[in-house]
VEXTOR-570752 format. One record per residue (C-alpha): residue number from 1; residue in one letter; x, z, y. Coordinates in pm, 1 decimal. Each point is the difference from the previous one (the first is absolute). Example, Ala and Ser with C-alpha at 12.3 -4.5 7.8 and 13.67 -1.06 7.14 Angstrom:
BEGIN
@pos->1; code->A; x->1230.0; z->780.0; y->-450.0;
@pos->2; code->S; x->137.0; z->-66.0; y->344.0;
// end
This chain:
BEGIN
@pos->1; code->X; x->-2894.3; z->5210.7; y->22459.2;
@pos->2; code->X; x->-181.9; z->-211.3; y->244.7;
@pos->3; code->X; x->264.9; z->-149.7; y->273.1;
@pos->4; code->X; x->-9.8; z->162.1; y->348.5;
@pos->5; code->X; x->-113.8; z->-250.7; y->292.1;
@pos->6; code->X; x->343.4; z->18.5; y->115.2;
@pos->7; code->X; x->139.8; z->-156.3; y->-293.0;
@pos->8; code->X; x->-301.9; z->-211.8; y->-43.1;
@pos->9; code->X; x->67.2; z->-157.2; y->345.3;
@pos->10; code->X; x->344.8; z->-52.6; y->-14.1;
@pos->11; code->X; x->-52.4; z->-203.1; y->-337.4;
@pos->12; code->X; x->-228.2; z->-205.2; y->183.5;
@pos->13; code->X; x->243.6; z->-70.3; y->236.3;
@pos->14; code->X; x->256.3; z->-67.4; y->-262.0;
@pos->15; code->X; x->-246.5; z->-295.6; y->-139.9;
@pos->16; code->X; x->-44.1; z->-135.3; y->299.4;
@pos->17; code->X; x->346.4; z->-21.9; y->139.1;
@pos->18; code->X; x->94.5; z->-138.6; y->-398.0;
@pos->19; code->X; x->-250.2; z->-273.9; y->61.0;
@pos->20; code->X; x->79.4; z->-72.6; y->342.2;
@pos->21; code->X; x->368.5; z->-42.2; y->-51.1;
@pos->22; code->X; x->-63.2; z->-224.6; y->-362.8;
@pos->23; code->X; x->-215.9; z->-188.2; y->215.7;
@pos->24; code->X; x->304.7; z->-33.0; y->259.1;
@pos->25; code->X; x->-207.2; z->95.1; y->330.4;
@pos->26; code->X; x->103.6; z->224.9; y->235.7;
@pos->27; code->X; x->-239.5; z->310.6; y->146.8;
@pos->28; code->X; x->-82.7; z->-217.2; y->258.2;
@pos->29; code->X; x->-115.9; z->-318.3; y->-178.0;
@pos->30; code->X; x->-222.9; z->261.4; y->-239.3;
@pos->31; code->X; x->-167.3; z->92.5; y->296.7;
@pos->32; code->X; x->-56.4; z->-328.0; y->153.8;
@pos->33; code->X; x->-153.4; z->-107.1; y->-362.8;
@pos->34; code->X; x->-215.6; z->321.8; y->-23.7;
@pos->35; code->X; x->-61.6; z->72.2; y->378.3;
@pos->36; code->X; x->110.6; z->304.1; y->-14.9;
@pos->37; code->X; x->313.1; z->176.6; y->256.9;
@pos->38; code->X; x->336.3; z->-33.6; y->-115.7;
@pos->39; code->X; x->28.6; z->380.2; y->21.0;
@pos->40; code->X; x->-306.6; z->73.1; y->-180.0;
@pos->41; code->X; x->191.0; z->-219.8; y->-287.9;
@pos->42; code->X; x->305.9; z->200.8; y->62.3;
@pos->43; code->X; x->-240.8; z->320.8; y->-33.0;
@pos->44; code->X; x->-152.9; z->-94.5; y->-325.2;
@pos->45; code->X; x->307.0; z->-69.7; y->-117.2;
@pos->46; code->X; x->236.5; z->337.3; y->52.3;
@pos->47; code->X; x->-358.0; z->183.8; y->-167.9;
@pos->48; code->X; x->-93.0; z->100.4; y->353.0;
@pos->49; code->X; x->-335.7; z->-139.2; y->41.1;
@pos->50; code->X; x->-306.2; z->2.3; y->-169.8;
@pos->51; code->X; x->-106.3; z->-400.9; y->-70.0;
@pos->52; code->X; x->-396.9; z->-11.6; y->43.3;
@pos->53; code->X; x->-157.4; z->-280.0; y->-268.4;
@pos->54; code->X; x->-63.3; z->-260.4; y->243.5;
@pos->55; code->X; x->382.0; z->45.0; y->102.3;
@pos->56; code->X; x->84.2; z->-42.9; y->-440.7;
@pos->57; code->X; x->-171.8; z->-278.4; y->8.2;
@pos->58; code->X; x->121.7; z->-166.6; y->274.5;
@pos->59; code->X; x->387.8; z->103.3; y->-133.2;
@pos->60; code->X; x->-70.6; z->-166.8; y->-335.9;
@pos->61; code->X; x->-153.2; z->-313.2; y->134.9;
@pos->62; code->X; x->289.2; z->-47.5; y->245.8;
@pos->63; code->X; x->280.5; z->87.7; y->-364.9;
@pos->64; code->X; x->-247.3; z->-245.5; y->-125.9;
@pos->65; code->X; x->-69.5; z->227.4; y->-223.7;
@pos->66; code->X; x->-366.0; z->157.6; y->-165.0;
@pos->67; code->X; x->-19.7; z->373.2; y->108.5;
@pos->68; code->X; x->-4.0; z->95.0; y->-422.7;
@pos->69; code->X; x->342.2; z->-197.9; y->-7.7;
@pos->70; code->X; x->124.9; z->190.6; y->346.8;
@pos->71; code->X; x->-150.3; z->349.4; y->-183.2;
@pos->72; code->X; x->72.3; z->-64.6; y->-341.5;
@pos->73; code->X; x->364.8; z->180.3; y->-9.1;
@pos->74; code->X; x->-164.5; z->278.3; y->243.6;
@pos->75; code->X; x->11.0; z->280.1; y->-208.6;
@pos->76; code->X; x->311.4; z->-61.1; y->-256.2;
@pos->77; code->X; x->178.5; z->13.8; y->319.9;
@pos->78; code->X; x->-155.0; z->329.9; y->192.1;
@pos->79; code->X; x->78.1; z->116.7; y->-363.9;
@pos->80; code->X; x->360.3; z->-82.0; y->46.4;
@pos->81; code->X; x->60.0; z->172.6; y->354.5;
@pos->82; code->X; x->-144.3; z->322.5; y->-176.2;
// end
């Protein structure tokens, strides 16, 4: 069963805030790094907004990440919140 967008969104979030605290920066120093609002970042990361690919990209280069390493644990864990 394919993973609703729901769940699919709020596993994204999960990765990102599981990064973003590993890497020890707060919401606000993610944003600064990726240009992006500090409530967008808070947004992506309770699975409330829907990340376009420029804004992926721009969150894995400011994890310092590659956007397959910020994906690769995508579905195992929209899997999970089923």
């Amino acid at each position: 069963m394919e993973p609703s967008k729901a769940k699919i969104l709020k596993a994204f979030g999960s990765l990102i805030r599981q990064h973003r605290t590993a890497a020890g920066i707060s919401q606000e120093e993610l944003g600064l790094r990726c240009n992006l609002d500090r409530t967008y970042i808070s947004g992506l990361e309770r699975g409330v907004r829907n990340p376009s690919l420029t804004a992926i990209v721009a969150l894995a280069r400011g994890l310092n990440l590659t956007v397959s390493n910020l994906l690769n644990n995508l579905e195992r864990e929209s899997e999970k919140r089923e």
